[in-house]
DSSP file (Angstrom, degrees, kcal/mol; ACC not computed):
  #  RESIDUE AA STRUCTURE BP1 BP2  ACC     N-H-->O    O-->H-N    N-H-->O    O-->H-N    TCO  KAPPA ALPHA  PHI   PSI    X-CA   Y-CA   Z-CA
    1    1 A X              0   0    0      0, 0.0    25,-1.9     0, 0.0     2,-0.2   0.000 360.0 360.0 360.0 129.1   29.5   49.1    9.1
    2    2 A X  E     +a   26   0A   0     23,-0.2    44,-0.8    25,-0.0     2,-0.3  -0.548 360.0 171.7 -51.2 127.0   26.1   47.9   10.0
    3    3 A X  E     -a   27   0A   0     23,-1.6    25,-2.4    -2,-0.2     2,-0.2  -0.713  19.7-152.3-171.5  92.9   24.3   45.6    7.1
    4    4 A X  E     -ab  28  48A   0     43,-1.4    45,-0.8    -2,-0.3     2,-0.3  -0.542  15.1-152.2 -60.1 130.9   21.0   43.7    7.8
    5    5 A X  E     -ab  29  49A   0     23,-1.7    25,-2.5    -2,-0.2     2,-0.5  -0.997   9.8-170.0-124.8 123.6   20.5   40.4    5.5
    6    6 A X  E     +ab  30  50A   0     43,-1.8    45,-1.3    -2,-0.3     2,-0.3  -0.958  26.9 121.8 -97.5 104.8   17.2   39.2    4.7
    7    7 A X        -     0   0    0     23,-1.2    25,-0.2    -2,-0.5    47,-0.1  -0.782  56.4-138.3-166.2 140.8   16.7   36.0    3.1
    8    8 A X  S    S+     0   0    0     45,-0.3     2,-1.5    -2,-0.3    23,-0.1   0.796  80.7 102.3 -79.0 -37.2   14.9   33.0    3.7
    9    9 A X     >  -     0   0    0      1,-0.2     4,-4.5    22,-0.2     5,-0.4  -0.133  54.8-169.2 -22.5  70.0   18.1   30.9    2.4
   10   10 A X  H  > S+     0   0    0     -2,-1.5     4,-1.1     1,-0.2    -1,-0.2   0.937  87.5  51.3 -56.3 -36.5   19.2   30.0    6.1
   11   11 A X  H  > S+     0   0    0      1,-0.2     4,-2.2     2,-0.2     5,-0.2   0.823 115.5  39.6 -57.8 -31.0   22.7   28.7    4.1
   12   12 A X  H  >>S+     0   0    0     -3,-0.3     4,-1.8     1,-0.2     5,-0.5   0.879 114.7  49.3 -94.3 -33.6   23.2   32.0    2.2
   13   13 A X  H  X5S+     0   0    0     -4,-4.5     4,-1.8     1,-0.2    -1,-0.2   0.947 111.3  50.2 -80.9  -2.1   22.3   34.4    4.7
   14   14 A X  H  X5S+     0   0    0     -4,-1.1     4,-1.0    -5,-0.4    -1,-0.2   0.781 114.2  46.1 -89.5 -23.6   24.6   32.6    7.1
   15   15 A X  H  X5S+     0   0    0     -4,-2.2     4,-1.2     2,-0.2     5,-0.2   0.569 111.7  49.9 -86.8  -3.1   27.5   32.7    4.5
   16   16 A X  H  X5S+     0   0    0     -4,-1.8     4,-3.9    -5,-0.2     5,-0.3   0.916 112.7  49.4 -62.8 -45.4   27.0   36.1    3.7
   17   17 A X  H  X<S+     0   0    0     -4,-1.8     4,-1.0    -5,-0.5    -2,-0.2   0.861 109.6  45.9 -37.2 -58.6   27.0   36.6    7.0
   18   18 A X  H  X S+     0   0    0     -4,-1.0     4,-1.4     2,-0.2    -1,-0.2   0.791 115.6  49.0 -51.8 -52.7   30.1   34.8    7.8
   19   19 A X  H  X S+     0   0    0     -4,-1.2     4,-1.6     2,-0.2    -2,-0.2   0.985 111.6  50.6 -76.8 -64.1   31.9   36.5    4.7
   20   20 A X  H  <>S+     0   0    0     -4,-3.9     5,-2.7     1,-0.2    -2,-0.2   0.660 108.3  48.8 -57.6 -18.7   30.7   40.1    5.9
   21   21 A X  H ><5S+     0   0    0     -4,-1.0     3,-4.4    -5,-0.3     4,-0.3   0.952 106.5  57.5 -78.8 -65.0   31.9   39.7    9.4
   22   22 A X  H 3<5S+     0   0    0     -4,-1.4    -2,-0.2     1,-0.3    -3,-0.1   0.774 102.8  57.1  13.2 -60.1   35.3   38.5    7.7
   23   23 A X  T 3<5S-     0   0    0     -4,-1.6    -1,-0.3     1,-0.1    -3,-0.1   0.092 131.8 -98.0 -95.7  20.8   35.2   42.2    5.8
   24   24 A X  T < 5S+     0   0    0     -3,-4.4    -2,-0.2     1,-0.2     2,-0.2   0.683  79.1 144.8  84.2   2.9   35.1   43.8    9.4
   25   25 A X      < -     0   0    0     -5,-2.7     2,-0.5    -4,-0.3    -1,-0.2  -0.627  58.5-123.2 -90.6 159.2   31.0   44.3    9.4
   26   26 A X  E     -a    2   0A   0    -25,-1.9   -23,-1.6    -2,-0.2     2,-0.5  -0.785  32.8-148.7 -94.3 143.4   28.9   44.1   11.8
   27   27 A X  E     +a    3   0A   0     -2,-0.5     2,-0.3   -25,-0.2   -23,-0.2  -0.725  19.2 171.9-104.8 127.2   25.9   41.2   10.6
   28   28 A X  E     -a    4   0A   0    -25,-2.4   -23,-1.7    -2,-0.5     2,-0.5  -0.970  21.1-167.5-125.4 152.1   22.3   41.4   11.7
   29   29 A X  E     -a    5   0A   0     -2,-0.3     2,-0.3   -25,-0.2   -23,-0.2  -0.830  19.7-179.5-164.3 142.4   20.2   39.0   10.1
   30   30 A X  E     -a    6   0A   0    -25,-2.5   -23,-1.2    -2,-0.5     6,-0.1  -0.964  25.3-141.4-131.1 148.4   16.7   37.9    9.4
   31   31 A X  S    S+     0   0    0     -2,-0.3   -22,-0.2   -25,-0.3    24,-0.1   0.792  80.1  11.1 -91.9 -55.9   14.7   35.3    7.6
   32   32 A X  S    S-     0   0    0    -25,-0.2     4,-0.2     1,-0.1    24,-0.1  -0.352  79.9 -94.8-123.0-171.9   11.8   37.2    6.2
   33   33 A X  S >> S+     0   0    0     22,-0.3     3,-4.5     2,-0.2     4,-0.8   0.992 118.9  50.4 -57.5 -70.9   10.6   40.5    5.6
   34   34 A X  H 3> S+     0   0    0      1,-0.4     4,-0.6     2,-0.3    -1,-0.1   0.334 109.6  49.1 -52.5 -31.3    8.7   40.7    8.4
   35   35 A X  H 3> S+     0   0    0      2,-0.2     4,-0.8     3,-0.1    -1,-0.4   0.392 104.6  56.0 -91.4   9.0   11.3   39.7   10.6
   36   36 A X  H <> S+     0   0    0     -3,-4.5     4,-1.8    -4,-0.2    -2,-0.3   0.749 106.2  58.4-105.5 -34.5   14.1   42.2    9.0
   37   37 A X  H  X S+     0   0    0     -4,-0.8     4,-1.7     1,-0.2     3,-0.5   0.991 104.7  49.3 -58.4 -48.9   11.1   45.0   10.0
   38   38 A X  H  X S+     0   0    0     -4,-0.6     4,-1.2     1,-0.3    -1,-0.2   0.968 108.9  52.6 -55.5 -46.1   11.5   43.6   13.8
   39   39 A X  H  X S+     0   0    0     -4,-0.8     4,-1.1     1,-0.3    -1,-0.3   0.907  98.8  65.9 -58.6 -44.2   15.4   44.1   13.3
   40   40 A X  H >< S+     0   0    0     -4,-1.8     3,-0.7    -3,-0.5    -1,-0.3   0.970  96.2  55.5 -37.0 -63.9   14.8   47.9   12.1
   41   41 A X  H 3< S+     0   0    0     -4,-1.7    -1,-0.2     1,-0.3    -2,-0.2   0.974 109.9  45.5 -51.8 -48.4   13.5   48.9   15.6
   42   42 A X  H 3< S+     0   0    0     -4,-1.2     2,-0.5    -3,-0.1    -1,-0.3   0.719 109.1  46.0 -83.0 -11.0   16.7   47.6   17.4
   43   43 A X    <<  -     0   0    0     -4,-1.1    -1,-0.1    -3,-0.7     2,-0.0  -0.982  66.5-124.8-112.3 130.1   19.8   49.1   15.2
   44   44 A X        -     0   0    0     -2,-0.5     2,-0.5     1,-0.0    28,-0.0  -0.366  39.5-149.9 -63.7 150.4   21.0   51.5   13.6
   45   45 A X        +     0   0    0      1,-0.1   -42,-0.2   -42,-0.1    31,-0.1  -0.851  28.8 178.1-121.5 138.3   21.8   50.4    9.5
   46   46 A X  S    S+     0   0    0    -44,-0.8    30,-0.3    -2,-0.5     2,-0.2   0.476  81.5  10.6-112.1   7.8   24.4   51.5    7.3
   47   47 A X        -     0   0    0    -45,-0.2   -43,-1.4    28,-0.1     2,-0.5  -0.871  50.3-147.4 171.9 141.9   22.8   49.0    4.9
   48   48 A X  E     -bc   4  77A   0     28,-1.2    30,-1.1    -2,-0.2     2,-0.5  -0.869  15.5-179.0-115.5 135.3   20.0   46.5    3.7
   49   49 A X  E     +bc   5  78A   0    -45,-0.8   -43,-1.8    -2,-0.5     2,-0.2  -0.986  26.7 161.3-125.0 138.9   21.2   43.3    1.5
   50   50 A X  E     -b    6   0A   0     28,-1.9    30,-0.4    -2,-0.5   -43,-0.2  -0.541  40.8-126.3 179.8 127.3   17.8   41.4    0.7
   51   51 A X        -     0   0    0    -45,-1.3    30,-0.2    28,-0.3     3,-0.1   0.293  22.9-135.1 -58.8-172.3   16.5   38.8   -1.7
   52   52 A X  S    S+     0   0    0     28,-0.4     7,-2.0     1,-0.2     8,-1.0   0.738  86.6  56.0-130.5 -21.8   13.6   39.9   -3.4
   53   53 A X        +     0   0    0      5,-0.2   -45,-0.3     6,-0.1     2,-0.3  -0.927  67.4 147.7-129.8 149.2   11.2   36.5   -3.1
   54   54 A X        -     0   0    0     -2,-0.5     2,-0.2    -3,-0.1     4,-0.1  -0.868  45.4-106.1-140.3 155.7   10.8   35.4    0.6
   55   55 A X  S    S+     0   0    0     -2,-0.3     2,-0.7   -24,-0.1   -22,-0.3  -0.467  98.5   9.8 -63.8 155.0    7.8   33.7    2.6
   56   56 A X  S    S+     0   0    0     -2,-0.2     2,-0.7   -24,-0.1    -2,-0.1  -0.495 142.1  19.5  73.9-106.1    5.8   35.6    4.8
   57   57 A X  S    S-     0   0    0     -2,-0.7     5,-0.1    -4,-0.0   -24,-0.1  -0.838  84.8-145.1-129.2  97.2    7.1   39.2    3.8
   58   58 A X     >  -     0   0    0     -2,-0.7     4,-1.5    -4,-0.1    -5,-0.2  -0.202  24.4-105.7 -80.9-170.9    8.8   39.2    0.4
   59   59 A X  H  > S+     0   0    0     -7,-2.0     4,-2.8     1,-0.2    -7,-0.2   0.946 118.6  49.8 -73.6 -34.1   11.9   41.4   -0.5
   60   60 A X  H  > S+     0   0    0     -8,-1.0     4,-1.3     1,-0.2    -1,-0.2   0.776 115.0  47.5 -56.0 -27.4    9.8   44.2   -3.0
   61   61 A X  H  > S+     0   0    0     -9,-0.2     4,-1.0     2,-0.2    -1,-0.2   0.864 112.3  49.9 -96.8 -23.0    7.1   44.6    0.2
   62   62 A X  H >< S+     0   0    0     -4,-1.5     3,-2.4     2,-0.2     4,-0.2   1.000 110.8  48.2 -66.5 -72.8   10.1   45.0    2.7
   63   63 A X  H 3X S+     0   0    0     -4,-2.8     4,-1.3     1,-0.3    -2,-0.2   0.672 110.4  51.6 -14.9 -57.2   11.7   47.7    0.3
   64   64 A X  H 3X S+     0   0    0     -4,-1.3     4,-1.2     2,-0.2    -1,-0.3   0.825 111.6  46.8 -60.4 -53.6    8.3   49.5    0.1
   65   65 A X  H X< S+     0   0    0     -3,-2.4     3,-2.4    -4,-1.0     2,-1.4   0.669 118.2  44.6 -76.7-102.5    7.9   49.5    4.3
   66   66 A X  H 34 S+     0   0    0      1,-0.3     9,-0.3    -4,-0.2    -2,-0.2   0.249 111.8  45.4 -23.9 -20.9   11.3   50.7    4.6
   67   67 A X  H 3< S+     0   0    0     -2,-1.4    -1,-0.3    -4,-1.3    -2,-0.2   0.657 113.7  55.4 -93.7 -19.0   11.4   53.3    2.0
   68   68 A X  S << S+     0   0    0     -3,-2.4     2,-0.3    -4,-1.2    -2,-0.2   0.395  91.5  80.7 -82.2 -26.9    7.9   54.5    3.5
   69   69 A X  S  > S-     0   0    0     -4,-0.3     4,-0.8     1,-0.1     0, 0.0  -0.734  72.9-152.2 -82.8 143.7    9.3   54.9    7.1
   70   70 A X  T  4 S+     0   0    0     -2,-0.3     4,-0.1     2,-0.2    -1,-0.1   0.685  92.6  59.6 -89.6 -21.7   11.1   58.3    7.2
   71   71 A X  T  4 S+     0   0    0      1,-0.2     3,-0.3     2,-0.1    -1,-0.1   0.929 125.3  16.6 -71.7 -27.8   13.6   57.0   10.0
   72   72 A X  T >4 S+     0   0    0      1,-0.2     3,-2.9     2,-0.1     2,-0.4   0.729  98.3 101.9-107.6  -4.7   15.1   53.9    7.7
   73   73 A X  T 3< S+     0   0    0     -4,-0.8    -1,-0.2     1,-0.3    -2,-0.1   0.464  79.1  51.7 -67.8  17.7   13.8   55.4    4.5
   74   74 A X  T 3  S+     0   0    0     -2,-0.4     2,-0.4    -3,-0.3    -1,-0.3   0.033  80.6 118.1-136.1  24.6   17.6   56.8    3.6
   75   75 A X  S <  S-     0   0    0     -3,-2.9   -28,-0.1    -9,-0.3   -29,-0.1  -0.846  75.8-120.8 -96.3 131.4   19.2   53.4    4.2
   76   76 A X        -     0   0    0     -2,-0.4   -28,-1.2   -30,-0.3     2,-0.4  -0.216  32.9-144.7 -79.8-178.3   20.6   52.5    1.1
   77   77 A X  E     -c   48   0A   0    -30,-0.2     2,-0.3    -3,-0.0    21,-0.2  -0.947  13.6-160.5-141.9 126.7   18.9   49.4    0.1
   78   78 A X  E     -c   49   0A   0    -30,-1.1   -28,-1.9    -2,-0.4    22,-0.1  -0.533   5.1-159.5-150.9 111.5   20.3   46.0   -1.9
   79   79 A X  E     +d  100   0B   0     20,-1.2    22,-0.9    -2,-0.3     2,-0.3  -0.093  17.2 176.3 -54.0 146.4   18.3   43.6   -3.6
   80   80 A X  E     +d  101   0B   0    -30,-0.4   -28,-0.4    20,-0.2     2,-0.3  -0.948  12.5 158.8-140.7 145.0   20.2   39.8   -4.2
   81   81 A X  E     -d  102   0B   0     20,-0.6    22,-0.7    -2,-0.3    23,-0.2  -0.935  49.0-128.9-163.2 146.9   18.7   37.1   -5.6
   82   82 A X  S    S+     0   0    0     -2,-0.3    22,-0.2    20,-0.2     2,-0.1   0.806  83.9  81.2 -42.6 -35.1   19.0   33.8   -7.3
   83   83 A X        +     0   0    0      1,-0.1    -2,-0.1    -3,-0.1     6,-0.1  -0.424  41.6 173.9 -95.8 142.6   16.6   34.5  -10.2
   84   84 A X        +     0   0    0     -2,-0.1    -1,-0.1     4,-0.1    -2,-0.0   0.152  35.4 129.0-123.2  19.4   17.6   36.3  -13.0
   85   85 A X  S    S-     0   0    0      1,-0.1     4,-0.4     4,-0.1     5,-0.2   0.116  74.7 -93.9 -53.2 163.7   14.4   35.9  -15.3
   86   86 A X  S  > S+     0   0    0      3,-0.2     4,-3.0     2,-0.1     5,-0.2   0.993 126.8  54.9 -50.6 -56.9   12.5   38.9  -17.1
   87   87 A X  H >> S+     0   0    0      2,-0.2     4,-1.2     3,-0.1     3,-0.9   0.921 107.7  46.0 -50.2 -73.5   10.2   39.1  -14.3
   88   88 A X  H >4 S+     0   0    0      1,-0.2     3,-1.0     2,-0.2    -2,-0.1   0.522 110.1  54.6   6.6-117.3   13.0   39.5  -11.6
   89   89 A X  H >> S+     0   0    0     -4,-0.4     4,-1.6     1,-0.3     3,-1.1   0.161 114.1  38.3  -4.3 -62.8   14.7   41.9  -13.5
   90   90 A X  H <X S+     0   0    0     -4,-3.0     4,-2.5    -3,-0.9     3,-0.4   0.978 109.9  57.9 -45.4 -72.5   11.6   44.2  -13.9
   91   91 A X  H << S+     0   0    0     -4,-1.2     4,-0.4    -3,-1.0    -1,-0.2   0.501 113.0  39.6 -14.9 -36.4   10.3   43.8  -10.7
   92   92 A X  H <4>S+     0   0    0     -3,-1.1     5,-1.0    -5,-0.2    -1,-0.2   0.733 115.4  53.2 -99.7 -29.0   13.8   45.1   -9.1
   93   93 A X  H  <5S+     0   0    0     -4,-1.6     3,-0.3    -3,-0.4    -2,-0.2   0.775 105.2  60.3 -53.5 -41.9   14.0   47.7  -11.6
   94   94 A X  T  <5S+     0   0    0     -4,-2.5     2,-1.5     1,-0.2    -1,-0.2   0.871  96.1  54.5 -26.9 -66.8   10.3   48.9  -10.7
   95   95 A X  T   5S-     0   0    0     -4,-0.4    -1,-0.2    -5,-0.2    -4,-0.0  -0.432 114.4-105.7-110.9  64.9   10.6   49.8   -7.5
   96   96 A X  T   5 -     0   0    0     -2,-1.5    -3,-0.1    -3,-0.3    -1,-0.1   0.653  49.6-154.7  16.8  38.5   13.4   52.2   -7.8
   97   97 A X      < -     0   0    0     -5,-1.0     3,-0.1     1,-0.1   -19,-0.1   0.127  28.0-143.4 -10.5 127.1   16.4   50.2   -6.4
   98   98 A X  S    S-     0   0    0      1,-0.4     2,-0.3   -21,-0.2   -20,-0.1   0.729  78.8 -31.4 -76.5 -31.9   19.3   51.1   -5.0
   99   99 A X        -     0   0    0    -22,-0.1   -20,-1.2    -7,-0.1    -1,-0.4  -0.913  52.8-143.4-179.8 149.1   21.3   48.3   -6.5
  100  100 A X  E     +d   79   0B   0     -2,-0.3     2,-0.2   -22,-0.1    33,-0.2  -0.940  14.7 171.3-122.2 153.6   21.1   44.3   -7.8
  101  101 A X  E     -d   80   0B   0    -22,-0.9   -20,-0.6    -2,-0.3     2,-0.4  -0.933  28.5-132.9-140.9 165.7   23.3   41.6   -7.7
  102  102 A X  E >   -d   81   0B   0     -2,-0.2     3,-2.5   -22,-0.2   -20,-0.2  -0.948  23.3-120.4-113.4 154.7   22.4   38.2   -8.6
  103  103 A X  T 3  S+     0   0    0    -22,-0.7   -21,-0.2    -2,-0.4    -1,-0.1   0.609 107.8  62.4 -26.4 -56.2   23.5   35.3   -6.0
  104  104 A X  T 3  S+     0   0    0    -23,-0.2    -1,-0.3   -22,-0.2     2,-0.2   0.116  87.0 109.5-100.7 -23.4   25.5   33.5   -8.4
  105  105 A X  S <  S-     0   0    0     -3,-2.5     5,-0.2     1,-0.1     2,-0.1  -0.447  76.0 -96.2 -89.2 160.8   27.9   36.3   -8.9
  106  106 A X    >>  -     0   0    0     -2,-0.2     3,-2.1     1,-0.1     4,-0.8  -0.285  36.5-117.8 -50.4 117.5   31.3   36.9   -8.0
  107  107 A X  H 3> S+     0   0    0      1,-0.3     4,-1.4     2,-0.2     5,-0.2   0.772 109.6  68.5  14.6 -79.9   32.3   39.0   -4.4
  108  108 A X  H 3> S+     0   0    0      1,-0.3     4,-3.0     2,-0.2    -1,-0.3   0.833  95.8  51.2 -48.8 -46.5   33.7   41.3   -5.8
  109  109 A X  H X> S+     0   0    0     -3,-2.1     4,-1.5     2,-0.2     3,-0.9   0.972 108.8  46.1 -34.4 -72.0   30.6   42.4   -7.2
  110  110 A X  H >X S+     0   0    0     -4,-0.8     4,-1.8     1,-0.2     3,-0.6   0.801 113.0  59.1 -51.4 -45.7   28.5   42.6   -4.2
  111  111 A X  H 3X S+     0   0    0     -4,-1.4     4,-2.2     1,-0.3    -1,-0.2   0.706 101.6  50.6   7.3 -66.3   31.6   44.4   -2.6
  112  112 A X  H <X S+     0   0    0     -4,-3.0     4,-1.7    -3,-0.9    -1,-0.3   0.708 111.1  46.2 -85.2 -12.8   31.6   46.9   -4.9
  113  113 A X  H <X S+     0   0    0     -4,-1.5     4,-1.6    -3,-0.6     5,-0.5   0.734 114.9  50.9 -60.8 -44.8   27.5   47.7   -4.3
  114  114 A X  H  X S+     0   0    0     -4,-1.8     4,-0.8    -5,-0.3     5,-0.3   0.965 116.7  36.9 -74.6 -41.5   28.2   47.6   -0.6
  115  115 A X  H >X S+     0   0    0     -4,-2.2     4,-2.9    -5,-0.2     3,-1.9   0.949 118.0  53.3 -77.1 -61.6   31.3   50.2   -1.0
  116  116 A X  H 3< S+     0   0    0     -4,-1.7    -2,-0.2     1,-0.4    -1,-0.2   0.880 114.1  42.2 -49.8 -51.0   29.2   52.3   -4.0
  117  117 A X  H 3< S+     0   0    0     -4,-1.6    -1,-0.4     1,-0.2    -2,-0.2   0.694 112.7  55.8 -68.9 -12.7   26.0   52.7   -1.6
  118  118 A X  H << S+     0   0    0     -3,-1.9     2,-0.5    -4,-0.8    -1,-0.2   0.716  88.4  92.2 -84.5 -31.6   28.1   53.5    1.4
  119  119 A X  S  < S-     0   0    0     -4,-2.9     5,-0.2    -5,-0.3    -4,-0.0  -0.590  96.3 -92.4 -94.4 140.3   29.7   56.2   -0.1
  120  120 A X    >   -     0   0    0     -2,-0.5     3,-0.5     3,-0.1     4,-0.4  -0.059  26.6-122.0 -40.0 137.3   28.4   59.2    0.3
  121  121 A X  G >  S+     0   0    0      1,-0.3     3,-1.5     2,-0.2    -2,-0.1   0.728 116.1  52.4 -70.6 -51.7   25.8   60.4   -2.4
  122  122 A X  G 3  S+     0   0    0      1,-0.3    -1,-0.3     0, 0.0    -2,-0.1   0.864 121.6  31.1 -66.1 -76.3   28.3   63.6   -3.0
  123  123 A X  G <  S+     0   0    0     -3,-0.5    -1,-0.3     3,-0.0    -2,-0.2   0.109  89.5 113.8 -87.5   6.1   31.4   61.3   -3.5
  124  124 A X  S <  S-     0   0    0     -3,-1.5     2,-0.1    -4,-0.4     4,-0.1  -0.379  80.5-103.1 -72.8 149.5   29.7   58.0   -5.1
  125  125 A X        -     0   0    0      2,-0.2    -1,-0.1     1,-0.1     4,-0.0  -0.291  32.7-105.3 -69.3 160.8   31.0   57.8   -8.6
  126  126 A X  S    S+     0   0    0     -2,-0.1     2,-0.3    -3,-0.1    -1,-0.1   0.357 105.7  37.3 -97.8   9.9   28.5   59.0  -11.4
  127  127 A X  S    S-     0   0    0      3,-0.0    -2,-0.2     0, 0.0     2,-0.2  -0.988  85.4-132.0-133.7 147.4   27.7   55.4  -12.6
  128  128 A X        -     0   0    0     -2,-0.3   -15,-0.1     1,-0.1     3,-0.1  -0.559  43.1 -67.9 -93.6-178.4   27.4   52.7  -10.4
  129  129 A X        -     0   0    0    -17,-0.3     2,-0.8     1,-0.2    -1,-0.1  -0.290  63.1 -88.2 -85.7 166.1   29.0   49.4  -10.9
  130  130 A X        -     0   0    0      1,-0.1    -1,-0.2    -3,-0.1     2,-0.1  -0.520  44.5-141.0 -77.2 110.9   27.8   47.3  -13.7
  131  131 A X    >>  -     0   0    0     -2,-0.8     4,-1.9     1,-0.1     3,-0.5  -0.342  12.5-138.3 -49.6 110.8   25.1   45.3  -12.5
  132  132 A X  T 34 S+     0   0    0      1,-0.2    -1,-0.1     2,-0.2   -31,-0.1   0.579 114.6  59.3 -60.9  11.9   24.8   41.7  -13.7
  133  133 A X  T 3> S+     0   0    0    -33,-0.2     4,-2.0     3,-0.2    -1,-0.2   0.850 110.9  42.8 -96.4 -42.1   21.1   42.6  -14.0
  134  134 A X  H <> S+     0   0    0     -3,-0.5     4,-1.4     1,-0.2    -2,-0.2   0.820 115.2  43.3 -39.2 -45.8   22.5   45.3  -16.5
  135  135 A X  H  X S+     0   0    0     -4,-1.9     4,-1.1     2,-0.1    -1,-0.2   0.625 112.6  63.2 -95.6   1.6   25.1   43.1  -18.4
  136  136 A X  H >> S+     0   0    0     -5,-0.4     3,-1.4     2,-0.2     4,-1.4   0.953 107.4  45.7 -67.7 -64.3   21.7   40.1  -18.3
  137  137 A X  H >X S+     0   0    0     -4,-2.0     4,-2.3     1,-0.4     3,-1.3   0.839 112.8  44.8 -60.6 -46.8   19.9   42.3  -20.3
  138  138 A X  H 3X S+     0   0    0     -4,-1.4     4,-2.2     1,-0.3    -1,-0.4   0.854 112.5  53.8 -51.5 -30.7   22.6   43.3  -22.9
  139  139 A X  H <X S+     0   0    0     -3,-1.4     4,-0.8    -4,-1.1    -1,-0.3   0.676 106.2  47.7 -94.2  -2.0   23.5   40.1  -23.3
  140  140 A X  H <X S+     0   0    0     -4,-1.4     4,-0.9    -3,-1.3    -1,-0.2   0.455 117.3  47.6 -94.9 -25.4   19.9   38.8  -24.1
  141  141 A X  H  X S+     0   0    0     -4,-2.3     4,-2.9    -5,-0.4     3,-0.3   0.944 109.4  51.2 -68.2 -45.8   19.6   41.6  -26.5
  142  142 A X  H  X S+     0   0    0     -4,-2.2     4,-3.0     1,-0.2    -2,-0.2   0.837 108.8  47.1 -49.9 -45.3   22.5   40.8  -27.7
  143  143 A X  H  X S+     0   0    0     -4,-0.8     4,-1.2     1,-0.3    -1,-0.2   0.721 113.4  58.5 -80.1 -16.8   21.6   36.9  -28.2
  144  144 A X  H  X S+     0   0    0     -4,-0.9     4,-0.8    -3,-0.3    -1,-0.3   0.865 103.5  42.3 -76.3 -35.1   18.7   38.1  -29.7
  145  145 A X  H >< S+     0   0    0     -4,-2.9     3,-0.7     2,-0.2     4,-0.5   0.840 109.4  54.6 -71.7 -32.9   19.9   40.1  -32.3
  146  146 A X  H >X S+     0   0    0     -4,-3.0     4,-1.1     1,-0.2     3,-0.7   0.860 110.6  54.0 -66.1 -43.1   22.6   37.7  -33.5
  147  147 A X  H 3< S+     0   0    0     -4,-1.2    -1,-0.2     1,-0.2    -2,-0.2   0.672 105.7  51.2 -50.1 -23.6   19.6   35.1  -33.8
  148  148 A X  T << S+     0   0    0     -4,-0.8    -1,-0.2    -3,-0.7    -2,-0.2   0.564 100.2  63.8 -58.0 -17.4   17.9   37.5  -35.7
  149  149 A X  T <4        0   0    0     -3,-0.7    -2,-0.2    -4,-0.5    -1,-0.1   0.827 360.0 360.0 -61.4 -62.0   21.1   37.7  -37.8
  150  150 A X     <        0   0    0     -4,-1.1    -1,-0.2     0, 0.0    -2,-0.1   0.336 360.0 360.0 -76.4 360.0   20.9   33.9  -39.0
């Protein structure tokens, strides 16, 4: 499988990298947005991994050209980022996502985003897997209501 990484992290995209060659992909990988558009022209993608705040091209504006092109606009698409804050969270939620993970999380996670977008939309499970952006929010409801509690 093919799987462009964008992020301005030169240490995380170069262990992602590292890891995803490991798991038998092929790694393309670019800094910024703006360079992940340059990458587009030369490969075919079976996938997009990209943090969501970037110099120069951020992840939301990348997402937006790419969903906007009709040649890459059915590459499934997956946001990663450190930040897990309200803003994040909306912000990836917004722009009609294909999937989050947040940095910070376990493999296995990202693993199972990269295998749930890969599989074909016909044969994808009818939930995807549970998104720490999913169990942030329950659990902040959660901590809110139990403070309401007291």
């Amino acid at each position: 499988m093919n799987i462009l990484i964008v992020d301005d992290e030169a240490e995380y995209r170069i262990l992602l990298g590292h890891y995803l060659e490991g798991e038998g992909h092929t790694v393309i990988l670019a800094e910024n947005g703006e360079a992940g558009i340059d990458k587009l022209d030369d490969a075919v993608l079976d996938l997009i991994i990209s943090d969501v705040y970037m110099p120069v091209m951020d992840g939301l504006k990348f997402f937006k050209y790419v969903r906007a092109t009709p040649r890459f606009q059915n590459i499934p698409f997956l946001f990663v980022s450190g930040f897990d804050d309200d803003h994040t969270l909306s912000a990836v939620k917004s722009s009609k996502l294909d999937g989050f993970v947040r940095k910070a999380r376990p493999l296995s996670e990202l693993n199972a985003w990269i295998k749930y977008l890969t599989t074909p939309i016909d044969k994808r499970p009818s939930t995807p897997p549970t998104s720490s952006a999913v169990r942030l929010d329950r659990d902040r409801n959660r901590d809110r209501s139990l403070r309401s509690n007291r």
